[in-house]
N, C-alpha and C positions, 0 to 999 in steps of 0.2 A: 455745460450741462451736468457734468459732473459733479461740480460743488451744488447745486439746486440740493434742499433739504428732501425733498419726496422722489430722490432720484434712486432707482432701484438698480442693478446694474443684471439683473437675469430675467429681465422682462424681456420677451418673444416682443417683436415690432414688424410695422408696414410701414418699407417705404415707397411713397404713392407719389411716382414724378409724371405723374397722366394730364398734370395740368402746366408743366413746364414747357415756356413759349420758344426759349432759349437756352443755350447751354455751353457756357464757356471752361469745359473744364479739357482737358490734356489725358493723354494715354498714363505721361507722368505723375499729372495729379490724381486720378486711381491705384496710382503702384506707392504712392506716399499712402492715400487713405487704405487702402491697404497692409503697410505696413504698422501705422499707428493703431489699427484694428488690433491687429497683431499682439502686439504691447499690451494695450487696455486689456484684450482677454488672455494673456499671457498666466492671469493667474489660477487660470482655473473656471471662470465663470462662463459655462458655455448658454448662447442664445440662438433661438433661430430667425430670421429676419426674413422676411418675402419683399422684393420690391418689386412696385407695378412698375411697368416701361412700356407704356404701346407704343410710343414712336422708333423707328429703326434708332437713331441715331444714341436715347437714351439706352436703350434696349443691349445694344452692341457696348454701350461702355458699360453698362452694368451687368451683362456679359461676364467681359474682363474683370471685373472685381469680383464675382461668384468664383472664377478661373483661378484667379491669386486665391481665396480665401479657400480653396478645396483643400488643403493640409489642415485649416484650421480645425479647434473643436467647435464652433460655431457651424449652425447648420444654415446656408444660403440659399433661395432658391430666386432666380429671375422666372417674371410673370407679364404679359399682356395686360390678362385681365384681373381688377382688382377682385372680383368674383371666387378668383382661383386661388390667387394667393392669400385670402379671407379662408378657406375649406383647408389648404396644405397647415397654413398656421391653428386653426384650430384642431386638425388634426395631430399636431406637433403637441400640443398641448393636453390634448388625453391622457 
């Protein structure tokens, strides 16, 4: 994603897993994405990210990666509803 020529790296983002059927991912593979987070905005470039999770399951690992990423300068917020985290992010952006 990063080499893409229209890739911005201080663009505020949604990520929207409201339609994830499945979900194989690990407590550890949140503490990896987490850390390579880390790194990427190591330089200084801070963003805010809203991600929707209505199902418990996504909801609670993405939880956990809000949880690691609070030292960050990145701002995190987990949401339910895409609605909310639509209003937090453009309020972000004011």
């Amino acid at each position: 994603m990063r080499a893409h020529p229209d890739f911005r790296s201080n663009l505020n983002e949604i990520f929207d897993a409201s339609q994830v059927d499945d979900i194989d991912v690990t407590a550890a593979d949140i503490r990896h994405l987490s850390a390579v987070t880390q790194a990427f905005t190591s330089v200084g470039v801070s963003i805010k990210v809203a991600i929707v999770a209505p199902g418990d399951l996504e909801f609670g690992m993405s939880r956990m990666y809000e949880m690691l990423q609070s030292q960050s300068i990145n701002a995190l917020r987990v949401f339910r509803e895409r609605a909310l985290a639509e209003q937090w992010i453009a309020a972000c952006s004011a």
